[in-house]
C-alpha distance (Angstrom), angle and dihedral (degrees) to the residues before:
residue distance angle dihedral
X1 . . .
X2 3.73 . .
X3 3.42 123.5 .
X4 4.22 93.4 -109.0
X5 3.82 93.6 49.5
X6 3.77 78.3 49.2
X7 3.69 97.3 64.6
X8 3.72 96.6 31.1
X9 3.84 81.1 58.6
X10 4.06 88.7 55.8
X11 3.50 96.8 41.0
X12 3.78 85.5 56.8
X13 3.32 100.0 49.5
X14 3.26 93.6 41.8
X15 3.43 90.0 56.9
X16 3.78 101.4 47.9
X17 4.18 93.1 52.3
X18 4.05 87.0 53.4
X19 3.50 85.1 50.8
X20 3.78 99.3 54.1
X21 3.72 88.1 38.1
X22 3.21 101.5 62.8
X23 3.78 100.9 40.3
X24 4.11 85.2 50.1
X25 3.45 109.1 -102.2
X26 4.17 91.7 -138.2
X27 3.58 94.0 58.4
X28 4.28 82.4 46.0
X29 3.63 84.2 55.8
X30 3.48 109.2 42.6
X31 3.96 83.0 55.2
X32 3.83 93.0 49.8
X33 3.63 91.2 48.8
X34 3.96 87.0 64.8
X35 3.40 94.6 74.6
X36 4.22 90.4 49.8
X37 3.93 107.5 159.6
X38 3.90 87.9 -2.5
X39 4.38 86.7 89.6
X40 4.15 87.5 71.6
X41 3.62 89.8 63.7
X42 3.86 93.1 44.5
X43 4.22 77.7 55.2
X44 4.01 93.2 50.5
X45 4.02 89.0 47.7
X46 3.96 88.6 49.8
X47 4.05 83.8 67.8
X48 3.55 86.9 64.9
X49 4.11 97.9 67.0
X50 3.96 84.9 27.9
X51 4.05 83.6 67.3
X52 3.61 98.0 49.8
X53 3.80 90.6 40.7
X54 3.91 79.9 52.8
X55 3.61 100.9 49.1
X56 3.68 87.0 44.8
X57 3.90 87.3 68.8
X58 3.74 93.9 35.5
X59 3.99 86.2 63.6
X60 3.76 97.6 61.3
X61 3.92 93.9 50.0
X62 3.70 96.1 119.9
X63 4.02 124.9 -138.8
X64 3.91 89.2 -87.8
X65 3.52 92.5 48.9
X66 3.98 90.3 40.3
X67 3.95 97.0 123.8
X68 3.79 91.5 71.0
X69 3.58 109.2 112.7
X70 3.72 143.4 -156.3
X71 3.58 84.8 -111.3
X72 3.66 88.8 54.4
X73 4.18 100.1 41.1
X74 4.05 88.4 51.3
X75 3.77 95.0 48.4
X76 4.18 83.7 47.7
X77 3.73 94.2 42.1
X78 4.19 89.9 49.7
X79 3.67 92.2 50.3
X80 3.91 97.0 44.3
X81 4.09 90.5 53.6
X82 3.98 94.9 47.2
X83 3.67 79.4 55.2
X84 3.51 99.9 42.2
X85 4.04 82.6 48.5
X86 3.20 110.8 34.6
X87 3.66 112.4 29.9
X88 3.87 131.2 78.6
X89 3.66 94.3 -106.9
X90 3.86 102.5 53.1
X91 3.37 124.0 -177.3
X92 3.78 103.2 3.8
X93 4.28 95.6 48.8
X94 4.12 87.5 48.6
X95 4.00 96.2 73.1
X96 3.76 94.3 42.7
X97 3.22 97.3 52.8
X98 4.18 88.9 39.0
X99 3.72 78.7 58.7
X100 3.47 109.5 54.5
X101 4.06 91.5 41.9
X102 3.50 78.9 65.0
X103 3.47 96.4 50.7
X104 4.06 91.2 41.1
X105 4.14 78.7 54.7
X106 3.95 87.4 61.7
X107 3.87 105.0 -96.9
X108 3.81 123.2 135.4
X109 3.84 101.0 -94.2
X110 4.26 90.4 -128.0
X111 3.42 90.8 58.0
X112 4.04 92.9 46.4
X113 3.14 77.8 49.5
X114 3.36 110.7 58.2
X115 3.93 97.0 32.9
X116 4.00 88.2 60.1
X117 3.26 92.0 48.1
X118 3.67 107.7 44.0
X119 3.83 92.2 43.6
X120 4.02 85.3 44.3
X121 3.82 83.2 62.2
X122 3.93 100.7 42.6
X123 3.90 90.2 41.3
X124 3.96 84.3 62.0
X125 3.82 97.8 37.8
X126 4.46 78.3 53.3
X127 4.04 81.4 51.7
X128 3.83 90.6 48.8
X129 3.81 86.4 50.3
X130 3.18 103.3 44.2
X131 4.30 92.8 49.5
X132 3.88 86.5 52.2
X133 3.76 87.4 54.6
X134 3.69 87.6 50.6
X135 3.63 92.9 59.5
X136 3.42 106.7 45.9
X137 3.84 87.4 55.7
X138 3.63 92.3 53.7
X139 4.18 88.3 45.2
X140 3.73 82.3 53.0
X141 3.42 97.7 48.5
X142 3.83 101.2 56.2
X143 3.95 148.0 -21.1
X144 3.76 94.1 -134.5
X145 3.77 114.2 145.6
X146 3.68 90.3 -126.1
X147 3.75 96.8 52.3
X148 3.66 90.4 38.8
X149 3.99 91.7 58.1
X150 3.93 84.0 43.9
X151 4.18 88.5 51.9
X152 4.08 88.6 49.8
X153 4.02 94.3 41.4
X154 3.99 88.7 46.1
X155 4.13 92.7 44.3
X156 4.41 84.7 44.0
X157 4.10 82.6 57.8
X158 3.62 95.3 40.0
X159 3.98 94.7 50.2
X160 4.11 89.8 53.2
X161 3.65 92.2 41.9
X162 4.03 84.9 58.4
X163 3.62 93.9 38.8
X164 3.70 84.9 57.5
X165 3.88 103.0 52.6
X166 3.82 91.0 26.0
X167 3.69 83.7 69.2
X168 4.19 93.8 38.0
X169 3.94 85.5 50.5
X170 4.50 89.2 51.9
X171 3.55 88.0 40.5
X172 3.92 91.0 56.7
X173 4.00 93.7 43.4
X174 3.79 87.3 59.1
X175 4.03 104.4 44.8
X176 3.48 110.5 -78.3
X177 3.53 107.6 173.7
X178 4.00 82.6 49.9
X179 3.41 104.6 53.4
X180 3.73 89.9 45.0
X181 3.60 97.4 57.0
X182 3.47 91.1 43.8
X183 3.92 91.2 52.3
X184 3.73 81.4 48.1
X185 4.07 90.0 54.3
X186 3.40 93.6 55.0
X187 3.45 97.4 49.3
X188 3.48 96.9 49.7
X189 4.09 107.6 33.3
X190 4.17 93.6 -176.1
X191 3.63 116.2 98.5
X192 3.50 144.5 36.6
X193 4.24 106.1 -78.9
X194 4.04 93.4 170.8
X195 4.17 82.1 102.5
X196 3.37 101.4 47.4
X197 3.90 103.4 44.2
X198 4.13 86.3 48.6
X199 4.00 85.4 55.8
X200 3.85 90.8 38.1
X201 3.76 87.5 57.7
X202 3.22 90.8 42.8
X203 3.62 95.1 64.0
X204 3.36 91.2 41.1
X205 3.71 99.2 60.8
X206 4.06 78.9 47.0
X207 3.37 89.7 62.1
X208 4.02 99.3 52.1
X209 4.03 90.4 42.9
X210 3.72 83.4 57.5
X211 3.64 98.1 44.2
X212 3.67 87.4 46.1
X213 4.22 86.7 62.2
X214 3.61 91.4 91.1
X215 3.62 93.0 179.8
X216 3.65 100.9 42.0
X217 4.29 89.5 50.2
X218 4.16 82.7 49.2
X219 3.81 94.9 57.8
X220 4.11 92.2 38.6
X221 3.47 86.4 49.5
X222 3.96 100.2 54.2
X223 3.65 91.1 30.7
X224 4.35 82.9 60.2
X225 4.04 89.2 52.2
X226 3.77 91.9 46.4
X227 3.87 92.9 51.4
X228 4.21 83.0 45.4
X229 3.99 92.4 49.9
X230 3.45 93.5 45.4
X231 3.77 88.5 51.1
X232 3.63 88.8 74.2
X233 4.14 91.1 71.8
X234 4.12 82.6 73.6
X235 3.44 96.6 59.4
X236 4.11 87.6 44.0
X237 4.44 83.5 49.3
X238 3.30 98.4 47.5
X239 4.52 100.8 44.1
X240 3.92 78.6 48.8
X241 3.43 95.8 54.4
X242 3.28 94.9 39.4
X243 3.59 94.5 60.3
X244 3.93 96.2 -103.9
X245 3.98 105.9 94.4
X246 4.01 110.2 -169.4
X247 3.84 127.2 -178.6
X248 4.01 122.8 -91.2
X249 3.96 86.4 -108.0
X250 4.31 91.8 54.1
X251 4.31 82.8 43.6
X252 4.13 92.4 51.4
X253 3.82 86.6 41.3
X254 3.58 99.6 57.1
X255 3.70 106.0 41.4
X256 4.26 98.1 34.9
X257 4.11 76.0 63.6
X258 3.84 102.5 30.3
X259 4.08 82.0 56.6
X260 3.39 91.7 51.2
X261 3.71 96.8 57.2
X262 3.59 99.4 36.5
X263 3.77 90.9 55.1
X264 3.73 92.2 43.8
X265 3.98 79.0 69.5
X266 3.48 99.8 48.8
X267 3.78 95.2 137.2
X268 3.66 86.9 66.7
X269 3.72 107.8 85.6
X270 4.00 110.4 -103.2
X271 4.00 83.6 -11.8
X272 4.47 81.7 -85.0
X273 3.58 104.2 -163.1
X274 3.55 96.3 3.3
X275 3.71 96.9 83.7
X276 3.90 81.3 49.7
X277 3.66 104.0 58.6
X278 4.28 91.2 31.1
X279 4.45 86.7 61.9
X280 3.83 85.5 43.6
X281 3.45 88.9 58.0
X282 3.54 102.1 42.7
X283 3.86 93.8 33.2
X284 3.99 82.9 103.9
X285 3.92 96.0 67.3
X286 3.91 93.3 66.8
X287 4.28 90.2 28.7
X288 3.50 93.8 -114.9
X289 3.50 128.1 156.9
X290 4.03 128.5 -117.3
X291 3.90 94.9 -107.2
X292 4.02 83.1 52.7
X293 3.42 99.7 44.8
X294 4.01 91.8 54.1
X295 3.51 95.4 32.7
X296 4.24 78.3 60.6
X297 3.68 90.7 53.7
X298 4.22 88.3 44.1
X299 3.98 93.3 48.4
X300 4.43 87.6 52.7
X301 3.77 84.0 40.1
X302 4.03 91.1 61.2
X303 3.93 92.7 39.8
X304 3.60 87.0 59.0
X305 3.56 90.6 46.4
X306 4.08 98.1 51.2
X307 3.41 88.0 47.1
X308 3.54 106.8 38.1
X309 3.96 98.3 47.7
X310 3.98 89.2 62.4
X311 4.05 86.5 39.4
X312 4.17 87.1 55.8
X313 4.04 86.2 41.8
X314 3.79 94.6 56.4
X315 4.24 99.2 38.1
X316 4.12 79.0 49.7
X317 3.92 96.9 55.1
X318 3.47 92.7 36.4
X319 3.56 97.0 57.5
X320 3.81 89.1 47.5
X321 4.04 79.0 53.7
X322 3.43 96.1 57.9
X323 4.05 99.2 41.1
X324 4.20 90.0 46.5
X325 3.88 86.3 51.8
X326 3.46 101.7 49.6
X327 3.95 86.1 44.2
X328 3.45 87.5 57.6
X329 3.56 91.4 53.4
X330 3.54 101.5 53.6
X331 3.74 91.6 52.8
C-alpha cells in the first residue's frame, strides 16, 4: 500500500467517523437497526445489477476467448467489486485482480485484459450517463435553491468523474499498457523488460480489437446503464425497510447522484466517507433526515460487506488453486 493510498485511506476514515459523530451515531443506529434481517435481502437484490454488470463483461469475450461463460464473468465480476469495495486499493486493484481470475480461469491474459478494461471504461461512461440523467430530472422537478445547489454540486462531480475516464479512455486509444511499462523501464533500469513490453503490447492491441467491436462495446455499454438504473430499486429496499418508504422517482434521484459523487472519489478506498457526506447532501431530495440519509449509506455499506467477505474468500482460494496446480505440474 503506497504511502498516497495511505493517506487517502485516513482522510476517509477520518472523514466517515466525523460524519457519524456529529449526526449521533445512536440515533444512526437505532434507525439502522429497523431494517434488522431486512439488509440480506438488500444483498440477494444486489445480484440482480451484479448480473447485468456480468453479462456486460461476458459480451466483450472475443471468439478466442469464447469459452468464458456467464458462470465465469459473474464469479469475476463478484470478486473484482469486493475488491473494489473492500480492499485498500479500491477501484484501481478491482480490475487487475478481475483480470487475472480470468486468466487463472484459462483465458489468454491480453484478452482478460482488454475485456476488463474496456468494459471497466464503458461501465463508468454508463455511470456518467446515468448521473446526468439524474440531474436533469431533479432540474425538471423544481427551481428551489436547495435543489439547484444540489443540481450544480451533482453536475461539479459528474464533470470530474468524466474528466477522469475521459482521460483513462485516450490513454487506452494510444497504448496504455505500453507507455506505462515503458515509463516503468525507465524508472527502474534493472531487469530484463523485453517480456513485459511484448505482453504490454499485447494487451494493448487487445484493447483496440475490442474497441473496434462496435457492436459488442454497444451492448456492454447499455447492459452497464441497465445494471446502474436498476441500482436505484436498492435505495427504494433499503428506505422501505428502514421504515422511510420514498417513491421510485426520490430512489433514481438519490443514487444516479450519490454514484456520481462517490465515484468522483474513487481514489479514496470504497469512496469511505464520501458516500456519507454525498447522502447528507442529497438527503433533502427524498426529505429525509441526517440519521436516514447515513443510515442509507451504512445499510449499502453492510451489503457490500456480506457479500464482499465471501467474494475476497473465494478470489483467495482460488488463487491458491491455481498456484498449487501449476506446482503440481511442474513436478
Amino acid at each position: 500500500m503506497t504511502r498516497v493510498a495511505t493517506l487517502l485511506l485516513s482522510a476517509g476514515v477520518l472523514l466517515f467517523v466525523a460524519l457519524l459523530a456529529s449526526q449521533g451515531l445512536p440515533a444512526i443506529a437505532a434507525t439502522l437497526s429497523v431494517a434488522g434481517w431486512g439488509l440480506l435481502w438488500v444483498s440477494l437484490f444486489h445480484l440482480l445489477p451484479l448480473l447485468l454488470d456480468a453479462l456486460a463483461i461476458r459480451v466483450l469475450f472475443s471468439r478466442v476467448a469464447m469459452s468464458g461463460t456467464i458462470g465465469t464473468a459473474l464469479l469475476t465480476r463478484w470478486a473484482g467489486e469486493s475488491a473494489n469495495s473492500l480492499m485498500p486499493a479500491g477501484q484501481i486493484g478491482g480490475p487487475v485482480l478481475m483480470a487475472r481470475h480470468l486468466a487463472h480461469r484459462g483465458m489468454p491474459l491480453d484478452e482478460a485484459s482488454a475485456a476488463i478494461t474496456v468494459s471497466t471504461t464503458l461501465q463508468t461512461f454508463g455511470q456518467i450517463a446515468f448521473a446526468i440523467f439524474g440531474v436533469v430530472l431533479l432540474g425538471a422537478r423544481s427551481t428551489q435553491d436547495t435543489e439547484h445547489a444540489l443540481r450544480t454540486s451533482s453536475l461539479i462531480a459528474s464533470g470530474v468523474l468524466a474528466v477522469q475516464v475521459g482521460g483513462f479512455y485516450w490513454m487506452q486509444r494510444r497504448g496504455l499498457f505500453g507507455k506505462l511499462t515503458r515509463a516503468a523501464k525507465r524508472l527502474s533500469r534493472k531487469g530484463n523488460w523485453a517480456q513485459w513490453l511484448i505482453r504490454a503490447e499485447s494487451i494493448d492491441l487487445a484493447v483496440q480489437a475490442t474497441y473496434r467491436r462496435s457492436l459488442p462495446v454497444l451492448a456492454s455499454f447499455m447492459l452497464s446503464l441497465v445494471g446502474w438504473l436498476v441500482g436505484a430499486g436498492e435505495v427504494f429496499l433499503i428506505l422501505s425497510l428502514l421504515g422511510h418508504p420514498t417513491s421510485w422517482m426520490n430512489s433514481l434521484l438519490l443514487e444516479s447522484l450519490g454514484q456520481a459523487i462517490r465515484g468522483a472519489a474513487f481514489a479514496i478506498p470504497g469512496a469511505l466517507g464520501v458516500q456519507e457526506g454525498g447522502y447528507l447532501l442529497l438527503a433533502p431530495i427524498a426529505g429525509l433526515s441526517p440519521e436516514v440519509a447515513l443510515s442509507l449509506s451504512l445499510a449499502k455499506r453492510a451489503r457490500e460487506i456480506i457479500l464482499g467477505v465471501p467474494g475476497l474468500i473465494y478470489l483467495h482460494f482460488s488463487a491458491r488453486g491455481v498456484t498449487a496446480a501449476r506446482r503440481a505440474a511442474s513436478s
